[in-house]
N, C-alpha and C positions, 0 to 999 in steps of 0.2 A: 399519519401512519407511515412509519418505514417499511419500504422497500425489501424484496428479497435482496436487491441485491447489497445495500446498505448492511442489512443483515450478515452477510456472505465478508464483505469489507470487514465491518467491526468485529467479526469475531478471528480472520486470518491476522489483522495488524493487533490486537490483544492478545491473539495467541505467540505470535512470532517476535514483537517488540516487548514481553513483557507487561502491557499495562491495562490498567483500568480502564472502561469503555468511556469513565468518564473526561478520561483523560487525553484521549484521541481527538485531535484537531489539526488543521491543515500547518499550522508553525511549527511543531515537533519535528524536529530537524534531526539529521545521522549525528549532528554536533552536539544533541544535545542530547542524547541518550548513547550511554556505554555501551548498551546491549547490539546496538544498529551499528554490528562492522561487518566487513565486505563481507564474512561468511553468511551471517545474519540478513544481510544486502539479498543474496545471491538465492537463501530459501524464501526469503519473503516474493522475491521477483518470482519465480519457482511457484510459490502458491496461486499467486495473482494470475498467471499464464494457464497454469492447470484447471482451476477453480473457474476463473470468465472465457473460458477457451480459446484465448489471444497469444499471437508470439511477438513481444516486444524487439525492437529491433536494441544494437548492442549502445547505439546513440539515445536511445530513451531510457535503459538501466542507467548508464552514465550518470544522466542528466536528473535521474531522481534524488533528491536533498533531504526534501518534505512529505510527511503526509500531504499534503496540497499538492505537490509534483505529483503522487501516485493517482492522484482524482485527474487529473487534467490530461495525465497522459490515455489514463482507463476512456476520459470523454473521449478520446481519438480515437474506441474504437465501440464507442455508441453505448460505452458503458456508463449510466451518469449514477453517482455517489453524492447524496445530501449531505 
């Protein structure tokens, strides 16, 4: 069974990157989708903060690449994403 917050995840990164829920996985990279530029960067980071009630610091936006980078960073703040 998924998770609220899985739930919360998959429907901000399908709503914001454009895709199918089938299609979300930790490799999808900013390189690999047209849609994922800094401004697109910038509301996805934006939902993620609003939505799990965290403020990422400006060294973890940075360092986001991946969906996997967004899961790993979200574990750092107790947020865990299947």
């Amino acid at each position: 069974m998924m998770s609220n917050n899985n739930f919360l995840f998959e429907d901000i990164i399908s709503k914001i990157l454009i895709l199918e829920k089938d299609q979300i996985n930790d490799k999808v990279s900013r390189e690999d989708l047209e849609e994922w530029d800094s401004m697109t960067h910038l509301t996805l980071i934006s939902e993620l903060e609003q939505v799990f009630n965290i403020i990422l610091t400006d060294d973890e936006v940075t360092e986001i690449q991946t969906i996997g980078d967004i899961k790993t960073t979200l574990k750092k703040y107790e947020i865990r994403i299947e």
